[in-house]
C-alpha positions as CSV (number, residue, x, y, z in Angstrom):
1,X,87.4,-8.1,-44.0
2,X,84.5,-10.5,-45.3
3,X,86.1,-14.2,-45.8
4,X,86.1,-16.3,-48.7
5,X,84.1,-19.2,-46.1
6,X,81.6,-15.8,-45.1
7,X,81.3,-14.8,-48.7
8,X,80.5,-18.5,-49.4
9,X,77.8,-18.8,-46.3
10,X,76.1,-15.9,-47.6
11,X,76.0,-16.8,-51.2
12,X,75.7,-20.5,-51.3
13,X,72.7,-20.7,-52.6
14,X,72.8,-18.4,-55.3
15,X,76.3,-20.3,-56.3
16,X,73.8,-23.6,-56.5
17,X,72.0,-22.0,-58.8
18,X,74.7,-20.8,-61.1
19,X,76.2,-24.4,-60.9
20,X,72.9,-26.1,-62.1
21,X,72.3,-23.9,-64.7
22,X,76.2,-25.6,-66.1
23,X,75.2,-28.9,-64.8
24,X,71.7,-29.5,-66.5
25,X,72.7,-28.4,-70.2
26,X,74.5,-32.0,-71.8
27,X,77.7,-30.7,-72.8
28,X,78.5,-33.8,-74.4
29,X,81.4,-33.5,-76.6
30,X,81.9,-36.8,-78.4
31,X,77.8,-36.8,-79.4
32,X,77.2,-34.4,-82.8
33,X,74.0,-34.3,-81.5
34,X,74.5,-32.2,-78.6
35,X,76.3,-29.6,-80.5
36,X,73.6,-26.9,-80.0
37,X,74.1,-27.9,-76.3
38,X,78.0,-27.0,-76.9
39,X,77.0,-23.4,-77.8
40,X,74.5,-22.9,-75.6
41,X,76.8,-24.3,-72.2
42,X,79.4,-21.8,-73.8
43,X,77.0,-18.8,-73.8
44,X,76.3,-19.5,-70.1
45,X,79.7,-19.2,-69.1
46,X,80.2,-15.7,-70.7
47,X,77.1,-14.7,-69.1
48,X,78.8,-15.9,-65.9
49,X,81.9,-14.3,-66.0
50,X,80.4,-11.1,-66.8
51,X,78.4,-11.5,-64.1
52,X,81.4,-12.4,-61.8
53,X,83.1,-8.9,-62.8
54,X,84.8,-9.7,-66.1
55,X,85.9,-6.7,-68.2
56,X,84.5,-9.5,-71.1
57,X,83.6,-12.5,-72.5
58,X,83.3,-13.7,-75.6
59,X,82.4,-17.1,-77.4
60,X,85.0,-17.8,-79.8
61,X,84.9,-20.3,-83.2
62,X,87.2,-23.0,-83.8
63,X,87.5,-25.9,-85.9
64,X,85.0,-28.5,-83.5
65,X,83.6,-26.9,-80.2
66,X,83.5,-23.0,-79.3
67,X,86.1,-21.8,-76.8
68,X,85.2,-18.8,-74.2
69,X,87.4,-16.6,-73.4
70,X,87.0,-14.2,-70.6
71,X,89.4,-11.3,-69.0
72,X,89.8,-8.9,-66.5
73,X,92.6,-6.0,-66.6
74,X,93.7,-5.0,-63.2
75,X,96.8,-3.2,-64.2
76,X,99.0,-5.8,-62.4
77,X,102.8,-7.2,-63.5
78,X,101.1,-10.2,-63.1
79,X,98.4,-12.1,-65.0
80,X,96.7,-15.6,-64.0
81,X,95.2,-17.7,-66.7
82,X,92.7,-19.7,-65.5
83,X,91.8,-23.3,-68.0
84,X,88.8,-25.5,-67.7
85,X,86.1,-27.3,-69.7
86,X,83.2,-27.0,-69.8
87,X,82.2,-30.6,-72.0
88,X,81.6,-33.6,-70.3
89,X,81.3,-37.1,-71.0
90,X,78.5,-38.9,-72.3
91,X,76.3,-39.9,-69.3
92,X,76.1,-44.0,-70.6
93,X,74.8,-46.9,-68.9
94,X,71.7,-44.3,-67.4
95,X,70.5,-47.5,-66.0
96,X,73.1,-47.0,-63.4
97,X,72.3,-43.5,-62.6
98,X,70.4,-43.4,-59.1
99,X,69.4,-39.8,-60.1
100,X,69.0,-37.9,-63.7
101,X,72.9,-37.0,-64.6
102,X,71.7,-33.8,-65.8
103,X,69.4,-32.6,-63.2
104,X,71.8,-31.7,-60.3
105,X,70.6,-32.7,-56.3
106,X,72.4,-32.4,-53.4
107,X,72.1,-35.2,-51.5
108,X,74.3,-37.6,-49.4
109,X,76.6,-40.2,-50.1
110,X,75.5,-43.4,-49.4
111,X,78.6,-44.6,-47.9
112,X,79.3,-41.7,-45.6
113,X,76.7,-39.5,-45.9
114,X,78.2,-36.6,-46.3
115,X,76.3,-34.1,-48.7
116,X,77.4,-33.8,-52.9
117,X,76.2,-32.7,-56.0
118,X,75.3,-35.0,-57.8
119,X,75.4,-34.9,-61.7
120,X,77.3,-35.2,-64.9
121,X,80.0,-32.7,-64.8
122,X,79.8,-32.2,-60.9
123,X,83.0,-32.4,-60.6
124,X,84.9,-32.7,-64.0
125,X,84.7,-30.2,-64.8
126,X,82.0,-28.0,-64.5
127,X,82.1,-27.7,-60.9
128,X,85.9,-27.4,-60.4
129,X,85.8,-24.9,-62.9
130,X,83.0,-23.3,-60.9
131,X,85.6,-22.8,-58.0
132,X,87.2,-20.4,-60.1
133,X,84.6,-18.0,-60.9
134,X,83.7,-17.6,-57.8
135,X,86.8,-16.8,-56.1
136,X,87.4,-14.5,-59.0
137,X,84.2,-13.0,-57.6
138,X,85.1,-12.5,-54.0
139,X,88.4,-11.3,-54.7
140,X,87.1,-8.4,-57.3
141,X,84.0,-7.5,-55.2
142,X,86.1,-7.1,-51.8
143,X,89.1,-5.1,-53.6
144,X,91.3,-7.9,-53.1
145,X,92.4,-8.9,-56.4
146,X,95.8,-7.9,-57.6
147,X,96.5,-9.9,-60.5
148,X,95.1,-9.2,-64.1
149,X,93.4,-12.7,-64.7
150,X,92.3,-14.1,-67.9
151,X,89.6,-17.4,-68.5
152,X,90.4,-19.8,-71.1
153,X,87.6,-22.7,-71.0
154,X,87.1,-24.7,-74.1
155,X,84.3,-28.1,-75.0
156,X,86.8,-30.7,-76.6
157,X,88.8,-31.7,-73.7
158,X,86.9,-35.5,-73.2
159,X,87.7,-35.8,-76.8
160,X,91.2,-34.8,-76.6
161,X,91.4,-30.9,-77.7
162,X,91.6,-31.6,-81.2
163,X,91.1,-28.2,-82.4
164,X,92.9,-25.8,-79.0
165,X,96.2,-26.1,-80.3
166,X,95.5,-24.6,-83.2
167,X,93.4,-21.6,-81.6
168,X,96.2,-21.1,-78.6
169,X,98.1,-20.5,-81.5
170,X,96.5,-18.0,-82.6
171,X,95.8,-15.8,-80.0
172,X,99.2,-16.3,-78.7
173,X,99.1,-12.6,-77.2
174,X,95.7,-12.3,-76.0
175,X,96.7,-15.4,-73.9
176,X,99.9,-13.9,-72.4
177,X,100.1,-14.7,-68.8
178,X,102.0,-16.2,-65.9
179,X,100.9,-19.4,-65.4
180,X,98.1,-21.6,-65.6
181,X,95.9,-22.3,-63.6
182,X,93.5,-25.8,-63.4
183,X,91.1,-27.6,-61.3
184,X,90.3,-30.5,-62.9
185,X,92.6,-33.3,-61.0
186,X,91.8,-35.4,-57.9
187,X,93.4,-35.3,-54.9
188,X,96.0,-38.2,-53.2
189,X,93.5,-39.2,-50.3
190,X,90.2,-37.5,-48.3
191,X,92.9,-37.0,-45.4
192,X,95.8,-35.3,-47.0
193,X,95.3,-33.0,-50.3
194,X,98.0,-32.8,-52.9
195,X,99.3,-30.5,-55.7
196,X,100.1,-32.6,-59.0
197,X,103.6,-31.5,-60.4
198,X,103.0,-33.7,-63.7
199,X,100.4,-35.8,-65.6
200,X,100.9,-38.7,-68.4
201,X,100.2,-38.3,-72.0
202,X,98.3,-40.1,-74.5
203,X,98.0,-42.2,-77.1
204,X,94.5,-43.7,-77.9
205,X,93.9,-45.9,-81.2
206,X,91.3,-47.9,-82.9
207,X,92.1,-51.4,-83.9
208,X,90.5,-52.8,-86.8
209,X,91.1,-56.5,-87.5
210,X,89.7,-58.4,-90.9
211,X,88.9,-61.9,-91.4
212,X,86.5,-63.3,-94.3
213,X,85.2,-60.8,-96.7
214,X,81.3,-61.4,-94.7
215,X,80.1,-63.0,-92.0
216,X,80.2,-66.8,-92.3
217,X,78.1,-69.9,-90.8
218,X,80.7,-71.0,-88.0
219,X,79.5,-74.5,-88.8
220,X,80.4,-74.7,-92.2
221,X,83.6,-72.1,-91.8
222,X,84.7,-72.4,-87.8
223,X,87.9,-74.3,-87.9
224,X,89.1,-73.5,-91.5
225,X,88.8,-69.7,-91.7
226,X,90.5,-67.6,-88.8
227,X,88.1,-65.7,-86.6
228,X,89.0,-62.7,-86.1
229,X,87.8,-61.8,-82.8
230,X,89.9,-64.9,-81.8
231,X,92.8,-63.3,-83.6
232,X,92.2,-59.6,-81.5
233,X,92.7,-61.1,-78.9
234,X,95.8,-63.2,-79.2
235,X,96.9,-59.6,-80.5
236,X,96.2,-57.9,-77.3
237,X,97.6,-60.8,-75.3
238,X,100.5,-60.5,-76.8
239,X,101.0,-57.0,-76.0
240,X,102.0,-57.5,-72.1
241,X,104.9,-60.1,-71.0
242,X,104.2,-62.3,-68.0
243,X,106.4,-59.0,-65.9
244,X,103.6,-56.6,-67.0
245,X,106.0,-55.2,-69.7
246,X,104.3,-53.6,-72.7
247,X,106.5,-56.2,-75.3
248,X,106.1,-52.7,-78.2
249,X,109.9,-52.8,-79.4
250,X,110.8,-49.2,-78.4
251,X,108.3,-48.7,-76.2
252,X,110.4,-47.7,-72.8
253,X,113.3,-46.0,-74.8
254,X,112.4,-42.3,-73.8
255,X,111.0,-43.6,-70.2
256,X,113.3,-42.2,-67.6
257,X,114.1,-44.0,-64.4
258,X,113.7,-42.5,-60.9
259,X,116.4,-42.6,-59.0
260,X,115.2,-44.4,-55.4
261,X,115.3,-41.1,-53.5
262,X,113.2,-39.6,-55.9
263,X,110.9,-42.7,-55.9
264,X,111.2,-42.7,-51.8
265,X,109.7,-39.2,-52.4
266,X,106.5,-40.5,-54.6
267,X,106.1,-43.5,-51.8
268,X,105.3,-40.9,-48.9
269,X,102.3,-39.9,-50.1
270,X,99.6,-41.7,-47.5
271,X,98.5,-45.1,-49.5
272,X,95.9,-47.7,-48.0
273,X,96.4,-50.9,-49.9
274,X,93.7,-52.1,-48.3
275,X,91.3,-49.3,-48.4
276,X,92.3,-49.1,-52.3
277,X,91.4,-52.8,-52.9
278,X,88.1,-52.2,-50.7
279,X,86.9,-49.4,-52.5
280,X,87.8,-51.0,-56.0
281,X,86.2,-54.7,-54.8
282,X,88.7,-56.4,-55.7
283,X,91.2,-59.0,-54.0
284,X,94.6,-57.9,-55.2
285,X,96.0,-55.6,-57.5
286,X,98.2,-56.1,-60.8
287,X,100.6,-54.1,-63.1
288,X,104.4,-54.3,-64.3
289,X,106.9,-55.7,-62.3
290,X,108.9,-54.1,-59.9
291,X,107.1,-51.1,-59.1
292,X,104.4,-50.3,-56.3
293,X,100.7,-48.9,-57.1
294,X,101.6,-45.3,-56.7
295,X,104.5,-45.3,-59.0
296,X,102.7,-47.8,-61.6
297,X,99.3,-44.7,-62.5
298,X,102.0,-41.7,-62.1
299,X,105.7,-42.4,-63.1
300,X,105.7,-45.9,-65.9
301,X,103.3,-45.6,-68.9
302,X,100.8,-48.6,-69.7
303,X,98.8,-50.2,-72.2
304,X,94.7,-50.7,-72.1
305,X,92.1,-51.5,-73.7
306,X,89.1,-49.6,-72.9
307,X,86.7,-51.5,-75.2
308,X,86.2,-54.8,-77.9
309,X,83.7,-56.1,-79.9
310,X,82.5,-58.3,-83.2
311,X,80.0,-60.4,-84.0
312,X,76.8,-61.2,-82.7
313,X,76.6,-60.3,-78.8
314,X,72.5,-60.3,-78.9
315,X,70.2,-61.7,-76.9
316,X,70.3,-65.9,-77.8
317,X,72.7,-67.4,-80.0
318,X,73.7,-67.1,-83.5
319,X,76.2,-69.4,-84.8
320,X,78.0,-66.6,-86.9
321,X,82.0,-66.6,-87.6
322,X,82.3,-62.7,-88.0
323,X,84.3,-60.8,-90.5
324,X,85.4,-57.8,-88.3
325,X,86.9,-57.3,-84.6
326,X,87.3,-53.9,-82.8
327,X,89.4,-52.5,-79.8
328,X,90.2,-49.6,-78.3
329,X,93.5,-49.0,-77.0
330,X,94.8,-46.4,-74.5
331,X,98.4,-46.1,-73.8
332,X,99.0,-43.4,-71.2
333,X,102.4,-42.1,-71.2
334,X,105.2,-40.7,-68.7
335,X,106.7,-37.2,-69.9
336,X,109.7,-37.5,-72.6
337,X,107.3,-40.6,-74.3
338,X,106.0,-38.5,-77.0
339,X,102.3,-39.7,-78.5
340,X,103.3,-39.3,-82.3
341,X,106.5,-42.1,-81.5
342,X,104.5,-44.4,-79.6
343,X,101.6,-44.3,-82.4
344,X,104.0,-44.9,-84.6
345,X,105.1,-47.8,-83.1
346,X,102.4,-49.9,-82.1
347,X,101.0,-49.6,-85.5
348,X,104.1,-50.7,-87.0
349,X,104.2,-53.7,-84.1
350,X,101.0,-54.7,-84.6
351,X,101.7,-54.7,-88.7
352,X,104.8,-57.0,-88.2
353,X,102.9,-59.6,-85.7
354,X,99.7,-59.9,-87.4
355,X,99.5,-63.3,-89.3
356,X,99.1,-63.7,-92.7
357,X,95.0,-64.6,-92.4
358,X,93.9,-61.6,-91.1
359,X,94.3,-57.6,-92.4
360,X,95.2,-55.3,-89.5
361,X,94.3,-51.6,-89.8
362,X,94.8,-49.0,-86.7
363,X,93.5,-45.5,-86.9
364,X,94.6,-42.7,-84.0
365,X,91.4,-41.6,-82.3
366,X,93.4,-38.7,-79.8
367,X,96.9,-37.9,-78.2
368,X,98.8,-35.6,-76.2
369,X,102.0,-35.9,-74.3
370,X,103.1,-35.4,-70.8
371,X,104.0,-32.6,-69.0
372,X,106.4,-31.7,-65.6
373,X,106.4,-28.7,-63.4
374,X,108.9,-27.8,-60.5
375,X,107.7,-27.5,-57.3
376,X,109.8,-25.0,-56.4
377,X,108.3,-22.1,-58.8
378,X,106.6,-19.1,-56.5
379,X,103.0,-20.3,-57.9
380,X,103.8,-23.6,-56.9
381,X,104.5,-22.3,-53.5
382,X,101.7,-19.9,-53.0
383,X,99.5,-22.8,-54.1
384,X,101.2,-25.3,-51.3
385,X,100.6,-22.5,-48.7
386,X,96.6,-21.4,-49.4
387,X,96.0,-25.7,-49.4
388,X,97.7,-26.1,-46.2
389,X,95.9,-22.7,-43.9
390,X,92.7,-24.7,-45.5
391,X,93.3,-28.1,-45.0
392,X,95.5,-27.8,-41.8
393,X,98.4,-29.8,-43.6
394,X,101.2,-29.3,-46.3
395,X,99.9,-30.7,-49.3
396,X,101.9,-33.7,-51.2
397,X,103.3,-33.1,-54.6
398,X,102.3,-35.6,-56.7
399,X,102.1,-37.0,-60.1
400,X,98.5,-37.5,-62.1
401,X,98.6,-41.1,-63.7
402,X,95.6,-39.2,-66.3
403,X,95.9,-36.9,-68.9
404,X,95.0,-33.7,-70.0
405,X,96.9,-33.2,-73.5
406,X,95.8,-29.9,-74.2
407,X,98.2,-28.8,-71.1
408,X,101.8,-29.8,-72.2
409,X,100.6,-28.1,-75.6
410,X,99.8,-24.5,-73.7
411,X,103.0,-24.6,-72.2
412,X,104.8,-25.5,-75.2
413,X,103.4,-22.8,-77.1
414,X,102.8,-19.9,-74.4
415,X,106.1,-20.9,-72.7
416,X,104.7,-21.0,-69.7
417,X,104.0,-23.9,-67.0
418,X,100.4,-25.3,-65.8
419,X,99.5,-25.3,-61.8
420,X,97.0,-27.9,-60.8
421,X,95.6,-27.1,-57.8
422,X,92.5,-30.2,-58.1
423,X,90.3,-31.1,-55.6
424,X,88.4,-34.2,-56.9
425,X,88.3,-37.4,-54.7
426,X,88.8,-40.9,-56.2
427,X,84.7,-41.4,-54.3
428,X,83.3,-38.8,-57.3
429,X,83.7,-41.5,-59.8
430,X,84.2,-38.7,-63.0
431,X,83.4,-40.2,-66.5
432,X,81.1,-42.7,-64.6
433,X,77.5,-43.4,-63.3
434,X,76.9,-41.4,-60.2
435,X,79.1,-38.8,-60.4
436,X,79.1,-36.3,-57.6
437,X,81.0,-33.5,-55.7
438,X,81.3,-33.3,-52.2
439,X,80.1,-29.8,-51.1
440,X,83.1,-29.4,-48.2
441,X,85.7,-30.1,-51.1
442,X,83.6,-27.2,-53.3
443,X,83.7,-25.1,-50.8
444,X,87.4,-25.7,-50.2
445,X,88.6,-25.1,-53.6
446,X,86.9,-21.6,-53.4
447,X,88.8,-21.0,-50.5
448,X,92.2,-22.3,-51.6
449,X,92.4,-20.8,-54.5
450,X,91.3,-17.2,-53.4
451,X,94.4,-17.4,-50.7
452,X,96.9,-18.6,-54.1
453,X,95.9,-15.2,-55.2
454,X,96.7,-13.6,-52.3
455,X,100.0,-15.2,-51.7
456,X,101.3,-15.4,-55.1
């Protein structure tokens, strides 16, 4: 019987092909601009999965991006429905781009030199999503697949699935399946692979902060009239206590607590402080009180801001009091934290705190909440054993400190639970400059996931 690592040797190079012809259309979600790009990345999939040995493949409408939906009917008791995306995010600062981040090259790693992909989407999620295809492929063409297995990939998930719900709703019954199955997490470590059994939610929000009806002449004004980027900020200080605490009232009331042997568990996973702080450059690490670095990005939610600005920030100066301050905030959250509660309350916080100089408006951007699966399910299971023959080890459960809202939502409304069987590294630097694939962890997520058929 051919192998999965033989059907790869032979084909590689036609799967290149394939994978560039994702890679180099700019999928970019959060851009209107790219929304012909949208429909024309979606047609290429259908034409892909049809070519893979899909019974069909259609482009479907919704309310923002087009979903594709793809199936094939094997007869079986049991169907597999695989999710990915197929938008990326926008490809911003290109100056720090060594290559064109949509025109894919194989080439090494600097650091390591082993070979990658590299290209915006590489790995999130064009080319995990890839993975699937492919072993869909093997498994048809060599009369090994047994399952019935459908293809649900939509272009909103870097903007937060605003418009999936809706559609999962209504094809309820052409989605009936099993379980679901994603790529699009990273792995623990290089040296040991892992399964994640949950991710965070999320609750991002724009912060809008008012001073003086216009800008004013910080000469004649600074000193008399609050300034309202100096009044962000003492916001956003305000939001962490000297513990690392988010100070929200309410905030932790739906958090559960570990209990220690359940923490013990997280704490196995292999963890290089050092190696961490080496890759990160930087000399120590901070977050809340208490907790170590593992448990901090997978089991305690946190608050961020991912952006700020007001007033003048050209080149040279320009003595300019500004009227209007901006921040971004992301909260991720820990299953049970729900992202409608948590809006609810910073915006209510930040409406009781903000002094009387200054207006404070907050507007929800996206949100989702967290999910939890047992590791003790069959799919689970088969997924552990196909990782391990690859990899040569049991793979670690673990718990995604990101978030992919649309998931907890699927399971919630097809009553059934996501698998995420990711094989990312932390070195492929997604929604960054330079983002690549390694080709051994490609090729391994072909292979893995072909044996999860086989031994679920």
């Amino acid at each position: 019987m051919l192998t999965m690592k033989s059907y790869i040797q032979q084909n590689k190079e036609r799967f290149f092909e394939e994978l560039f012809s994702l890679l180099r259309i700019p999928s970019i979600s959060a851009k209107p601009e790219h929304k012909a790009d949208m429909y024309r990345c979606a047609t290429r999939l259908t034409e892909l999965l049809k070519e893979a040995g899909a019974d069909r493949a259609d482009v479907y409408e919704t309310a923002g991006h087009p979903v594709v939906f793809g199936s094939k009917d094997m007869g079986a008791d049991k169907t597999v429905l695989v999710y990915g995306h197929y938008d990326v995010q926008p490809p911003e600062p290109l100056e720090k781009w060594r290559t064109d981040p949509f025109e894919p090259v194989i080439g090494p790693d600097p650091a390591t030199g082993e070979e990658a992909i590299w290209a915006r989407g590489a790995n999130d999620d064009k080319g995990q999503l890839f993975m699937h295809l492919k072993a869909f492929e093997y498994l048809l063409r060599n009369g090994l697949l047994k399952h019935n297995v459908k293809f649900i990939f939509e272009g909103e998930e870097e903007i937060g699935s605003p418009s999936l719900p809706a559609w999962v709703k209504e094809h309820k019954d052409l989605l009936k399946a099993d379980v679901i199955l994603v790529s699009d997490t990273t792995m623990i470590s290089e040296k040991v692979p892992s399964i994640n059994c949950g991710m965070r939610g999320l609750a991002y929000l724009e912060v809008k902060v008012t001073g003086p009806n216009k800008d004013l002449h910080s000469g004649h004004y600074g000193g008399a009239v609050a300034n309202p980027i100096n009044e962000l900020c003492a916001l956003i200080a305000s939001l962490h206590d000297a513990d690392g605490r988010v100070t929200i009232p309410g905030f932790y009331d739906d958090v559960v607590e570990l209990s220690a042997d359940d923490r013990a568990l997280l704490n196995k996973a292999p963890f290089d402080m050092d190696e961490y702080k080496r890759f990160l450059d930087i000399r120590e690490v901070k977050g809340e009180k208490g907790y170590t670095t593992l448990e901090r990005t997978a089991i305690r939610p946190c608050l961020d801001v991912c952006g700020i600005w007001g007033g003048y920030t050209g080149v040279g100066a320009k003595t300019v009091l500004p009227s209007v301050a901006y921040a971004k905030v992301s909260m991720r959250l820990v299953p049970w934290q729900t992202s409608a509660k948590i809006t609810r309350l910073f915006l209510e916080h930040l409406q009781r705190i903000a002094p009387p100089y200054i207006k404070v408006e907050v507007t929800p951007c996206e949100g989702g909440d967290g999910f939890l699966i047992p590791i003790s399910s069959p799919a689970y299971q088969a997924a552990s054993r196909a990782m391990a023959q690859v990899y040569g080890i049991e793979p670690v459960p673990a718990r995604g400190g990101g978030s992919i809202a649309i998931l907890a939502d699927m399971q919630q409304i097809l009553g059934i639970d996501p698998l995420l069987m990711g094989f990312g590294l932390e070195r492929d630097t997604i929604h960054s400059p330079n983002e690549s694939y390694l080709l051994r962890q490609l090729f391994a997520g072909m292979e893995s996931i072909a044996l999860f058929y086989q031994y679920w």
